[in-house]
C-alpha positions as CSV (number, residue, x, y, z in Angstrom):
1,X,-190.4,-45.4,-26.0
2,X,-193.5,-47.3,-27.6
3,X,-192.4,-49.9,-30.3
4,X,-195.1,-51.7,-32.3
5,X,-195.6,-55.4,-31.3
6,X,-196.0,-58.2,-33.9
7,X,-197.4,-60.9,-31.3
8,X,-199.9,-57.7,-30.4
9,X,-200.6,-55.9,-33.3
10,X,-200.2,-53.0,-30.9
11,X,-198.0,-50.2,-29.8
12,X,-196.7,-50.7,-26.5
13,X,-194.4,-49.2,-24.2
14,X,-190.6,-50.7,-23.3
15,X,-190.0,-51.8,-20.1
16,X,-187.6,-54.0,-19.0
17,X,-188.8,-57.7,-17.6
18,X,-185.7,-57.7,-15.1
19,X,-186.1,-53.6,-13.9
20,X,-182.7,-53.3,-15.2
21,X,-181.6,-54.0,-18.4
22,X,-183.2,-54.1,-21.8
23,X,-182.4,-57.3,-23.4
24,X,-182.8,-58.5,-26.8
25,X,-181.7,-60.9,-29.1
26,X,-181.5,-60.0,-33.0
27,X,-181.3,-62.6,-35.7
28,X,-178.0,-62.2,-37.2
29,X,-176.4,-62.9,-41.1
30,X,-175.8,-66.0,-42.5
31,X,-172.3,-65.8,-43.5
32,X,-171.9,-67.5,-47.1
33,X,-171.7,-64.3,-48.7
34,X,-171.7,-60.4,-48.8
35,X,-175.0,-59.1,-46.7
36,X,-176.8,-56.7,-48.9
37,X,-178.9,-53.6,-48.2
38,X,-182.2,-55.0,-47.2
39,X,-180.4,-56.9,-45.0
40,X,-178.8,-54.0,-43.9
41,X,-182.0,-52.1,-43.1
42,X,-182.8,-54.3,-40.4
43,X,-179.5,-54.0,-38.8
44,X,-179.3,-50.4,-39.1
45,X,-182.6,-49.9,-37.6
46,X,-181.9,-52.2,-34.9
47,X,-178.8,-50.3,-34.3
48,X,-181.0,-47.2,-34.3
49,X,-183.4,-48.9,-31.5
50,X,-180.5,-49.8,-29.5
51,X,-179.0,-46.0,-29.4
52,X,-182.1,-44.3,-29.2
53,X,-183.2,-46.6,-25.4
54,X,-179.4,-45.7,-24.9
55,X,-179.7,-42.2,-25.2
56,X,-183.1,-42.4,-23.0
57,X,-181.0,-43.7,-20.1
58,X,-181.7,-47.5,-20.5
59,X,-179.0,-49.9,-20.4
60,X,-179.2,-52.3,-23.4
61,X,-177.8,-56.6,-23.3
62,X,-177.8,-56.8,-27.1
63,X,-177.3,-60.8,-28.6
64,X,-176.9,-61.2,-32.4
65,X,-176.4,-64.9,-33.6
66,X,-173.9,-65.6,-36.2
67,X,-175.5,-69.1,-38.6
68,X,-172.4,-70.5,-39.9
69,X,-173.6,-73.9,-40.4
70,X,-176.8,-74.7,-42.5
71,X,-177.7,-75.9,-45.9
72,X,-176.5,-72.5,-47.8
73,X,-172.7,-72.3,-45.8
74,X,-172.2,-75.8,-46.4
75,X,-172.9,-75.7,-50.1
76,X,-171.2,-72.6,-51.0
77,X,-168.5,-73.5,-48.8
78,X,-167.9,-77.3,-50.6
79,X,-168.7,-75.3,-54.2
80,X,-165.4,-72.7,-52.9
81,X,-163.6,-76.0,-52.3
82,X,-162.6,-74.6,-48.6
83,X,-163.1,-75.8,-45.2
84,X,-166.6,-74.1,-43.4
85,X,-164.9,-72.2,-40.7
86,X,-162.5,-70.6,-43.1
87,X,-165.5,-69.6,-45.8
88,X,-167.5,-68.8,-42.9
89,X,-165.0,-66.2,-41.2
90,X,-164.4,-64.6,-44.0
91,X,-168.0,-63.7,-44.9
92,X,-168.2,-63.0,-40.9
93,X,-165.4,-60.6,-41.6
94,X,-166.9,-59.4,-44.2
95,X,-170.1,-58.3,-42.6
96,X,-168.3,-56.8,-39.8
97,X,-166.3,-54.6,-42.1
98,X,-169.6,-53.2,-43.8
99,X,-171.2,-53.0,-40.1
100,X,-168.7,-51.0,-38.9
101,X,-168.8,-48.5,-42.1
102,X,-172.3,-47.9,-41.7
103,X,-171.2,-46.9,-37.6
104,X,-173.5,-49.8,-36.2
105,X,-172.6,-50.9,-32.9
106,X,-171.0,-54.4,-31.8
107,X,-173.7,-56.1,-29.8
108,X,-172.6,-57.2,-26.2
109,X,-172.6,-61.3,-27.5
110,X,-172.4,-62.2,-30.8
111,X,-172.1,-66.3,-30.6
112,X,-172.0,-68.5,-33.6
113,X,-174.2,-71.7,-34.4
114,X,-171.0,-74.4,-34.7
115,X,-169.8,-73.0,-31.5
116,X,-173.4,-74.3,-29.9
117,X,-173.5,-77.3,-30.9
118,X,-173.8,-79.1,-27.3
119,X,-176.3,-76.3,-26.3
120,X,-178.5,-77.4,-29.5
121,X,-177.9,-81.1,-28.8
122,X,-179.0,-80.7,-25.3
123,X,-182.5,-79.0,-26.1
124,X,-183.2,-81.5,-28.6
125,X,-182.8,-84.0,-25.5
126,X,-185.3,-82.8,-24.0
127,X,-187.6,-81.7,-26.6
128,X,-188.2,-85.7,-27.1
129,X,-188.1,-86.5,-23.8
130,X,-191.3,-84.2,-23.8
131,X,-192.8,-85.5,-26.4
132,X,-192.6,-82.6,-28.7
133,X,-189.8,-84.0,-31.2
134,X,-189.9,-87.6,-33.0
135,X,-187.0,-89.7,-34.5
136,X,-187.4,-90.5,-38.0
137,X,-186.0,-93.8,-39.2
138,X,-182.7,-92.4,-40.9
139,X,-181.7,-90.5,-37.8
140,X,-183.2,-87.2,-38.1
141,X,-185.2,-85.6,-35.6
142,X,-188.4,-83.4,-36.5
143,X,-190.2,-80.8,-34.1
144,X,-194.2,-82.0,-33.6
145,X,-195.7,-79.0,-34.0
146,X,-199.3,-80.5,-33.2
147,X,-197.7,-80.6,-29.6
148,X,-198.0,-77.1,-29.5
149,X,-201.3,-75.9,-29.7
150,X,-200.1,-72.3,-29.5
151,X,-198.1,-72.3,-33.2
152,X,-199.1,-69.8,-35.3
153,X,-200.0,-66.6,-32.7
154,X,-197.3,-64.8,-34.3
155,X,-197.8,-64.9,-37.6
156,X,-202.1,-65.2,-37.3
157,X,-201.4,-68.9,-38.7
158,X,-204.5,-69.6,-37.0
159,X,-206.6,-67.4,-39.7
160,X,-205.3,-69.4,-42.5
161,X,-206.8,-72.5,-43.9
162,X,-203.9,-74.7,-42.9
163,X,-204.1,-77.9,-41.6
164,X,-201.9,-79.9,-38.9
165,X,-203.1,-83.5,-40.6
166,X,-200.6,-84.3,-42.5
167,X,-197.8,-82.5,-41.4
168,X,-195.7,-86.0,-40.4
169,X,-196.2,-86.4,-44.0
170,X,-195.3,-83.0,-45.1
171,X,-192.6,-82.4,-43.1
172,X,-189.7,-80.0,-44.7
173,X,-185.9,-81.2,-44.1
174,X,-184.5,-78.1,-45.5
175,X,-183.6,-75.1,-43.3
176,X,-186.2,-73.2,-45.6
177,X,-189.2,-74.0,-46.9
178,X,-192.5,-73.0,-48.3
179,X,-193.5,-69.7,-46.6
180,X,-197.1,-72.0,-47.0
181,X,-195.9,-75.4,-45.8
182,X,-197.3,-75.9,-42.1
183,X,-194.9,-78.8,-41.9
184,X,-192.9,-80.2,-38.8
185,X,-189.7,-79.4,-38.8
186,X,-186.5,-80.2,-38.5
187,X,-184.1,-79.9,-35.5
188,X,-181.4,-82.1,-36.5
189,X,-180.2,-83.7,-39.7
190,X,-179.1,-86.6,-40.6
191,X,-175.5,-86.8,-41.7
192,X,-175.6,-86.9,-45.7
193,X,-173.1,-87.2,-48.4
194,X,-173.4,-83.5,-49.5
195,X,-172.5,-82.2,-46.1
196,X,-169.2,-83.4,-46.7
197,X,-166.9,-83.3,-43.3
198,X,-169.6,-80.9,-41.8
199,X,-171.2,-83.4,-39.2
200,X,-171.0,-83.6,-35.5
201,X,-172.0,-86.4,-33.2
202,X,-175.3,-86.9,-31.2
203,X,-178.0,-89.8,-29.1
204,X,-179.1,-89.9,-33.0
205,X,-176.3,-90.3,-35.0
206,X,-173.8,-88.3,-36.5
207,X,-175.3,-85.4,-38.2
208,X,-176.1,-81.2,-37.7
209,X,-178.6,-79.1,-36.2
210,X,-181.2,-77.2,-38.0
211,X,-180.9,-73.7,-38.9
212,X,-184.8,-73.2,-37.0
213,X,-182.5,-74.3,-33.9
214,X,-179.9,-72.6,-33.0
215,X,-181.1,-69.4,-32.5
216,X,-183.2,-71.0,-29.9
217,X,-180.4,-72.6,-27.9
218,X,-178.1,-69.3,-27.9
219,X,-180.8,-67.3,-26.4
220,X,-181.7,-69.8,-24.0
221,X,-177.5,-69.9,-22.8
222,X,-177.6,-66.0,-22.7
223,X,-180.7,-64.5,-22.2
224,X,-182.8,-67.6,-20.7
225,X,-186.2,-68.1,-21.3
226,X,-187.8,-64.6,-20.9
227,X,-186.1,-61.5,-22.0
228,X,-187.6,-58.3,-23.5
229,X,-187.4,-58.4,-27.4
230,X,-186.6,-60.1,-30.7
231,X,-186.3,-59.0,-33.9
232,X,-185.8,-59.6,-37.2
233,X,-186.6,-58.9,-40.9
234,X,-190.5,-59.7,-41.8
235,X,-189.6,-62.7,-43.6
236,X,-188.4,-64.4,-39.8
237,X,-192.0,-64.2,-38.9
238,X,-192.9,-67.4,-40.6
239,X,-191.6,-70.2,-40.3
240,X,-188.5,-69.3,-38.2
241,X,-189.6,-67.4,-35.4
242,X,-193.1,-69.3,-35.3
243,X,-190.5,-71.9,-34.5
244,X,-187.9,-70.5,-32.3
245,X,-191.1,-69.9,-30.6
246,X,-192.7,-73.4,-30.4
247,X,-189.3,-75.1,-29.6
248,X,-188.3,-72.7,-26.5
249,X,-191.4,-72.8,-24.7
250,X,-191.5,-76.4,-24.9
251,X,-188.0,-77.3,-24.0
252,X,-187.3,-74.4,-21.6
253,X,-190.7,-73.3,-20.6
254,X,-191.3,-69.5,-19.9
255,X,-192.8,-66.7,-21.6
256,X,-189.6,-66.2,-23.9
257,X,-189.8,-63.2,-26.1
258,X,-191.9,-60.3,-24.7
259,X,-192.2,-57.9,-27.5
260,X,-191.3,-59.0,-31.3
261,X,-189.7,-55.8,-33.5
262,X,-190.1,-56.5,-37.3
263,X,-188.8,-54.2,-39.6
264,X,-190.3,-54.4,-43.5
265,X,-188.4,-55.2,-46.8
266,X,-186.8,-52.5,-49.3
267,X,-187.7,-51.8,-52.9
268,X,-185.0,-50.9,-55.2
269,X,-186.4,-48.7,-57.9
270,X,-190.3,-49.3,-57.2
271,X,-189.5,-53.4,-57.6
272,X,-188.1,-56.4,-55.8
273,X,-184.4,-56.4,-55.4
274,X,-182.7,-59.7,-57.0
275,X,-179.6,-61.0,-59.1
276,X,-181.3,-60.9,-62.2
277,X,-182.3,-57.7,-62.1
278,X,-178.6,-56.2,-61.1
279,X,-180.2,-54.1,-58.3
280,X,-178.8,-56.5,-55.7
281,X,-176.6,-53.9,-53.9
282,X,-173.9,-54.4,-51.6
283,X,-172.0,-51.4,-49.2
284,X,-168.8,-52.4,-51.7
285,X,-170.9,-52.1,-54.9
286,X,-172.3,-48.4,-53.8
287,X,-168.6,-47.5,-52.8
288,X,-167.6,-48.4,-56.4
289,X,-170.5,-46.1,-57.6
290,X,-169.1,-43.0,-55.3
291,X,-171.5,-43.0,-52.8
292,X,-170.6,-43.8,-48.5
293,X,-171.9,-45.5,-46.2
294,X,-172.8,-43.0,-44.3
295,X,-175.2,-41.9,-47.3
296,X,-176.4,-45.5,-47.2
297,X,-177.3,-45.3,-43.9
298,X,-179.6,-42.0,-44.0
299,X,-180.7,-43.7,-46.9
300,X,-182.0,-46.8,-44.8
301,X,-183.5,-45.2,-41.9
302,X,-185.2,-42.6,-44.1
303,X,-188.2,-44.5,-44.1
304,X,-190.5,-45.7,-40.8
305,X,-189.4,-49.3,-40.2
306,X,-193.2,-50.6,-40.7
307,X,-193.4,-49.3,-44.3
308,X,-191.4,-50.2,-47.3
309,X,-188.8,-47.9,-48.4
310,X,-188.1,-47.6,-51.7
311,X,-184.2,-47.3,-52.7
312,X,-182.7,-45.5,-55.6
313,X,-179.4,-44.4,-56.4
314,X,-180.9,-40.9,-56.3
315,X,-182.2,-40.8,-52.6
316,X,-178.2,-41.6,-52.1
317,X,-178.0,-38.3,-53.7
318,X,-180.2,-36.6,-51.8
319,X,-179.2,-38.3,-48.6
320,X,-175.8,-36.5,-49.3
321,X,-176.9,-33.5,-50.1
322,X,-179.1,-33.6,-46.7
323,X,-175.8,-34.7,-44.7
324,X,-173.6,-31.5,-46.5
325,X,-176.6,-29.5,-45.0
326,X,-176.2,-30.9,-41.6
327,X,-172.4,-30.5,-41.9
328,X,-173.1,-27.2,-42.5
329,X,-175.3,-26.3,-40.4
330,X,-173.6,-28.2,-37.2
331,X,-170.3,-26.1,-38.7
332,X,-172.3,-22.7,-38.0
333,X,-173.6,-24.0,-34.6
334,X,-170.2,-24.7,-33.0
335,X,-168.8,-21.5,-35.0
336,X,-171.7,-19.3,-33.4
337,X,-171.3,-21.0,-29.7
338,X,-167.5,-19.6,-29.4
339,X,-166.8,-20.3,-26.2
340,X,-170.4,-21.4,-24.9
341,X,-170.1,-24.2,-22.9
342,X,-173.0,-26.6,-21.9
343,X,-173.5,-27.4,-18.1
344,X,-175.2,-30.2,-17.1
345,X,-177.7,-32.3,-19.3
346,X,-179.1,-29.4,-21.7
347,X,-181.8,-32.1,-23.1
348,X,-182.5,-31.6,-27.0
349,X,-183.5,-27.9,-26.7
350,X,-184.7,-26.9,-30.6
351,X,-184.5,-30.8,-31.1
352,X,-186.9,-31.8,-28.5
353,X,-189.8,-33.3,-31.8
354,X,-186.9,-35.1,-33.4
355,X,-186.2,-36.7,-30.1
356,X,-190.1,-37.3,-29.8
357,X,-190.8,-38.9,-33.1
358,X,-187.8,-41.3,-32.0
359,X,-189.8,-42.3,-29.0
360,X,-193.2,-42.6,-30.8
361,X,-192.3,-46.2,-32.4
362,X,-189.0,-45.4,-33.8
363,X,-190.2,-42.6,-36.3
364,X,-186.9,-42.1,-37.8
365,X,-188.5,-40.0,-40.7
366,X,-189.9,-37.7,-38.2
367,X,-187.1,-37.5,-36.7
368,X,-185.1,-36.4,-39.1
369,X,-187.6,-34.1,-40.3
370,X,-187.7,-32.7,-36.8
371,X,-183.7,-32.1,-36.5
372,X,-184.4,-29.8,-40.1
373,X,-187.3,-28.0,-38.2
374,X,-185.2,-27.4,-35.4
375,X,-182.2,-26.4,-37.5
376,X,-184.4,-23.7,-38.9
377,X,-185.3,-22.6,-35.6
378,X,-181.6,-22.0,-33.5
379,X,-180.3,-20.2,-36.8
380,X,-180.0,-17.3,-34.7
381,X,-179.0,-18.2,-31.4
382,X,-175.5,-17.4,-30.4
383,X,-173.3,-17.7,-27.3
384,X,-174.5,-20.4,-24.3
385,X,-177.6,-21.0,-26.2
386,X,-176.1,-21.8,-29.8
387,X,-173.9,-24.4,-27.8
388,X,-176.8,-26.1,-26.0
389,X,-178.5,-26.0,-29.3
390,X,-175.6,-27.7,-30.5
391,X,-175.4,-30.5,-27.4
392,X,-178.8,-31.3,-28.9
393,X,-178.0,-31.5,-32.6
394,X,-175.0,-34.0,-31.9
395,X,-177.3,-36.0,-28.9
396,X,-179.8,-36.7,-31.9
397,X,-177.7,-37.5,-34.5
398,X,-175.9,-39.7,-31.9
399,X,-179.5,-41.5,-31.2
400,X,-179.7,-42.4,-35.5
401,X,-176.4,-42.9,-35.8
402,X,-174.9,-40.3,-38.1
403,X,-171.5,-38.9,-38.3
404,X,-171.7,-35.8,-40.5
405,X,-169.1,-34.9,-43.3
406,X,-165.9,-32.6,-42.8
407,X,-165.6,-29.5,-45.0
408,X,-163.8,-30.8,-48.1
409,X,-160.9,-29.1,-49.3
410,X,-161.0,-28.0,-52.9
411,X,-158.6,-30.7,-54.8
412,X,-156.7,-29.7,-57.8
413,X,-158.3,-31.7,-60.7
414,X,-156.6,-32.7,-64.1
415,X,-158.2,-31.3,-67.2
416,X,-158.9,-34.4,-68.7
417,X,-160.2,-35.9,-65.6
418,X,-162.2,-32.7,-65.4
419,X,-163.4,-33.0,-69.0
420,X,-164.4,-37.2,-68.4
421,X,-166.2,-35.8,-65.7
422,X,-167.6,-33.0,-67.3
423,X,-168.8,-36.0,-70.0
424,X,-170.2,-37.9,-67.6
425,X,-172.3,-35.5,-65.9
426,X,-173.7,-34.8,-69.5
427,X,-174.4,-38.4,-69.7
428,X,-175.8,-38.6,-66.3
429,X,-178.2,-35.3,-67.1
430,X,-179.1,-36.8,-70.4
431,X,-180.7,-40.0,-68.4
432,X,-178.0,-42.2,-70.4
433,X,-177.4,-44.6,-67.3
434,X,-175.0,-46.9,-69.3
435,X,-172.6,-44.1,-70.3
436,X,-172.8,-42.4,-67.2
437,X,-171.5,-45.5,-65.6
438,X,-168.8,-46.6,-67.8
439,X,-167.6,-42.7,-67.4
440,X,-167.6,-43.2,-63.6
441,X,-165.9,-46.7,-63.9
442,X,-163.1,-45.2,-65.6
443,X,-162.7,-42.2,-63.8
444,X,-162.6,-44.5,-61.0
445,X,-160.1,-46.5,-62.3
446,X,-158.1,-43.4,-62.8
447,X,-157.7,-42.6,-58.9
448,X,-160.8,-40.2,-58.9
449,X,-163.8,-40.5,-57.1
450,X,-167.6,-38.8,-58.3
451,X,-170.1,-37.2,-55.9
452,X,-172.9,-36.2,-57.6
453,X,-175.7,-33.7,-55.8
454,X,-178.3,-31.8,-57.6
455,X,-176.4,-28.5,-58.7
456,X,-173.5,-30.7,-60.4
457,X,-170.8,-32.9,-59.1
458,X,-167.2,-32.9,-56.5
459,X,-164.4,-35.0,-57.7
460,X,-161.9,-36.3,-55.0
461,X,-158.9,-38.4,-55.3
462,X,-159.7,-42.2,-54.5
């Protein structure tokens, strides 16, 4: 495989540093509520990276971090009135509910930030032993990024007009700050009254680490200080892994991170998804509209990870209609094979270009288009060859992750579900959004559950 490199700004080819294993760390949620779908994107397309050197015959080490301690956990957590580790776990459970409906895999490690606390302590140790990190007068203790003349090669800081002068001066105490604040920053925080009982010991006082922080400590306890890739959405770039960066060379020395996978931002409807705009959609809030997570996912990987996708509630209806297609077609494969049987490793036979475009920087558009094309061209084949065929098909879909839908049985509908649903669809065709919804909300809360594809709808009991 080839993967574009942020560091780089070039496509280069995977190999592993150790000749054995691929090893890679992945910035996980922060767990003070539900993960949405752009954050989903990333992880479904780094689940997508992980199957597809899988399925090449490379063995993976995948690390995601849990954060359940910074400014946004504590807050929401004293708001809740509970105790962090018991908001925390349930948001953790949470996320691993929705990871496990949209089939990602567990990684090998998943550690969390409260259980590293001596790990975080420690590199701060040395990090002012070195010189790099400073003591401020209340306790806290900043990173100096003018100790590393290196900050900055990730993200091109260095073509910016930013300057280092006044960064003492500048320096940000939050976890997050100004995407244009060059500001030292901080690695561990003073204990203060709005933390409440969330505070641990250390040389400087009682207090916690910074978010910037932790990531760095886990990957140095299970990866060391050179491994093969990290990742993350495009908004980690700067500041937080300009700063992982900057604090694990200096306290740990090595190259750390030899290949950076960045995967870019959704749309929803052609504009930014947010609160206020009630596009802000959740794997539960997609449910409630009738659509799976399975749709979801061919959904989010329908797009190249280095260009924006834009969502809609209608590419979930074409994503379903593509996945009935599939089911279909994967139906008449196995149905046409009979008794064929597959010896040996048959490759991807018609599938070979899906597989390619896979390889050639995680093209998952071309990919699928290529599984279509190939589905087109074994509509013949019968016997041995429609079940090699067939070994392909489910290899490939294997590689993205997709479990196709069963045949549906025909369910025996009400007539005045079927006429609400007959209303809706009216609604729906008529473009009136708001109707269409409340129809589908009461349906729902009837013990029926709309699909909608372009010829017309399927209801199924909830």
């Amino acid at each position: 495989m080839r993967l574009y490199d942020t560091l780089s700004r070039q496509d280069r080819e995977l190999k592993p540093v150790d000749g054995s294993s691929y090893r890679f760390y992945c910035c996980g949620p922060t767990v003070y509520g539900p993960a949405h779908i752009g954050n989903f994107r990333t992880f479904v397309l780094q689940d997508v990276f992980r199957r597809a050197i899988e399925t090449g015959g490379m063995r993976s080490f995948h690390v995601r971090n849990i954060t359940d301690v910074d400014d946004k956990t504590i807050r929401d957590s004293q708001a809740a009135g509970k105790p962090l580790a018991e908001f925390t776990a349930h948001w953790r459970d949470r996320f691993h509910a929705d990871c496990e409906a949209l089939n990602c895999l567990s990684p090998h490690v998943e550690p969390g930030a409260v259980d590293h606390i001596p790990q975080q302590v420690s590199m701060i140790e040395r990090l002012v032993a070195k010189g790099n990190a400073y003591v401020s007068d209340d306790g806290s203790v900043y990173f100096k990024i003018s100790s590393f003349p290196e900050y900055g090669k990730l993200s091109h800081l260095d073509t910016r007009e930013l300057s280092l002068g006044k960064t003492q001066e500048a320096r940000g105490n939050a976890d997050e700050y100004d995407k244009d604040s060059l500001a030292d920053f901080v690695l561990w925080k003073a204990r203060r009254p709005e933390d409440g009982e969330n505070f641990w010991p250390s040389p400087w006082g009682e207090g916690r680490p910074g978010w910037h922080l932790e990531c760095s400590a886990m990957i140095e306890e299970y990866l060391g200080d050179e491994f093969d890739m990290h990742s993350g959405g495009e908004d980690l770039v700067f500041p937080h892994h300009e700063n992982e960066i900057a604090q694990s060379r200096c306290a740990c020395g090595g190259n750390f991170a030899a290949h950076w996978f960045h995967p870019t931002h959704l749309l929803v409807d052609g504009g930014k998804m947010s609160k206020s705009l009630g596009n802000l959609y959740t794997i539960d809030d997609l449910k409630e509209k009738g659509f799976s997570a399975m749709e979801v996912r061919y959904v989010l990987i329908g797009a190249h990870y280095r260009k924006q996708l834009n969502f809609t509630l209608d590419s979930l209806t074409a994503a379903r209609e593509a996945l009935s297609k599939l089911g279909k077609a994967s139906r008449g494969l196995a149905a046409r094979a009979g008794d064929g049987h597959v010896l040996g490793d048959a490759g991807f036979g018609p599938f070979q270009s899906a597989w390619d475009a896979l390889n050639d920087d995680l093209n998952t558009p071309g990919c699928l288009g290529g599984i279509f094309t190939g589905l087109r061209d074994c509509a013949d084949l019968e016997g041995e060859a429609a079940a090699k065929a067939l070994a392909g098909l489910n290899r490939i879909l294997r590689a993205l992750g997709l479990t196709l839908p069963e045949e549906a049985a025909a369910a025996d509908v009400p007539e005045d579900i079927k006429a609400l649903a007959d209303e809706r669809w009216a609604a729906r065709s008529a473009k009136d959004w708001a109707k269409s919804d409340s129809l589908r909300d009461q349906l729902a809360g009837l013990g029926w559950v709309v699909k909608d594809s372009p010829e017309g709808y399927e209801l199924n009991p909830n």
